[in-house]
C-alpha positions in Angstrom: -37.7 114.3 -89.4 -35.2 111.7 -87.5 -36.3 108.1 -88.5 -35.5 107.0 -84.4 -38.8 107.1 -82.2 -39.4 107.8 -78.4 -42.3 105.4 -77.6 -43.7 106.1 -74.0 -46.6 103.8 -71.9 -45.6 100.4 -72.9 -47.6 98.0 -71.0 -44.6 96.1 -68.7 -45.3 93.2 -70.7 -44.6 94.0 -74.2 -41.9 92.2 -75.8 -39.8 94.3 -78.4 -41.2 91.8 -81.5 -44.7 92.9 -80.3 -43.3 96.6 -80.3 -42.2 96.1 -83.6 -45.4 94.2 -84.9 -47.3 97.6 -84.1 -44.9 99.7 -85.9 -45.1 97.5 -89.1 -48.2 99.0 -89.7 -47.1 102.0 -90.5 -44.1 101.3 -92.4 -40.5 99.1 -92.6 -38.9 98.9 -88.7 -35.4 98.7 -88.5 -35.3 98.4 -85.2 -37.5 98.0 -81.8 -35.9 98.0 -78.5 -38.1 97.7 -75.0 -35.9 99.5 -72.2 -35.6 97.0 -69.2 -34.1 97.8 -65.5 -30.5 96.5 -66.0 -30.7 94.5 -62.3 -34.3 93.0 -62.4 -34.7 92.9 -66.3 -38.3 93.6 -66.2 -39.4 96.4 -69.0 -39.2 100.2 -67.9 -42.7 100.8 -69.5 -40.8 102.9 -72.8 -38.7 101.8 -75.4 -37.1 103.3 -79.0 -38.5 102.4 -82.7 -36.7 103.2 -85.9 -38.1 103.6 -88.9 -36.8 103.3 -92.7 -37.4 106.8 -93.1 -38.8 109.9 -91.9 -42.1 109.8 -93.6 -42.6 106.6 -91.9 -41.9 107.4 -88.8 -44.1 110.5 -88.8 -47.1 108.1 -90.2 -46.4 106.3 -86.5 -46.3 109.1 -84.8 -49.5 110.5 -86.3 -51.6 107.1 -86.1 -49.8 105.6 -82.7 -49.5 108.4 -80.5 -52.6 108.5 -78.0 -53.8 105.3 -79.0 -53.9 102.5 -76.7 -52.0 99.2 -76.2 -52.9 96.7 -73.4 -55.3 99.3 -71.5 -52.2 101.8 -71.9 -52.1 105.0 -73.9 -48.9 105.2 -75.3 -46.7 108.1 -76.0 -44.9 108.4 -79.5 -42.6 111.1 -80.4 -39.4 112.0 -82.3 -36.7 110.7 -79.7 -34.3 113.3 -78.6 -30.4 112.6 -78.8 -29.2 111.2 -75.5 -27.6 113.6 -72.8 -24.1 112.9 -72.2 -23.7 111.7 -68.3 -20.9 112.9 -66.3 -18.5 110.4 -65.1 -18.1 109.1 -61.5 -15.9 111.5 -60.3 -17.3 113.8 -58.2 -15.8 117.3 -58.0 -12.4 118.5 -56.8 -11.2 117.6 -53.8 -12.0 119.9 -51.0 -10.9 123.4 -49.9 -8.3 123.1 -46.8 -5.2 124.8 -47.5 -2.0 123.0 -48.8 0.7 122.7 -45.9 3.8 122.4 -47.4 
């Protein structure tokens, strides 16, 4: 099991030590991270946990996941790598034939 934790209906509130307070429960945190809107900075309402290890993390998953934090139920699950983004770009350059 990966040790890095998708964490899903996060009051807007929640600060990433209290993210990490809840996870302590259940095992060592190495990491807590609240996702905020990079141009008003307010909280995205998910963030990532990682645990020491993968026993841990399950033990989060199987006591956090449905429960509720400030009225919200939250979501917990194995995070899933990141897709890769295309760049800017935009495709090739448009059709018309070359008139030289």
């Amino acid at each position: 099991m990966n040790e890095k934790l998708y964490v899903g209906g996060l009051p807007y509130s929640t600060t990433e030590d209290q993210l990490q307070e809840v996870f302590a429960a259940h095992g060592t945190v190495v990491s807590a991270r609240v996702i905020t809107d990079k141009f008003t900075g307010r909280s995205r309402g998910f963030g990532f946990v990682e645990m020491a290890s993968g026993d841990e993390a399950q033990a989060a998953i199987d006591a956090l996941h449905d429960s509720e934090l400030g009225g919200r139920k939250l979501t917990v699950s194995e995070a899933r790598p990141q897709e890769r983004r295309g760049g800017f770009g935009g495709g090739g350059g448009g059709g018309g034939r070359n008139r030289w």
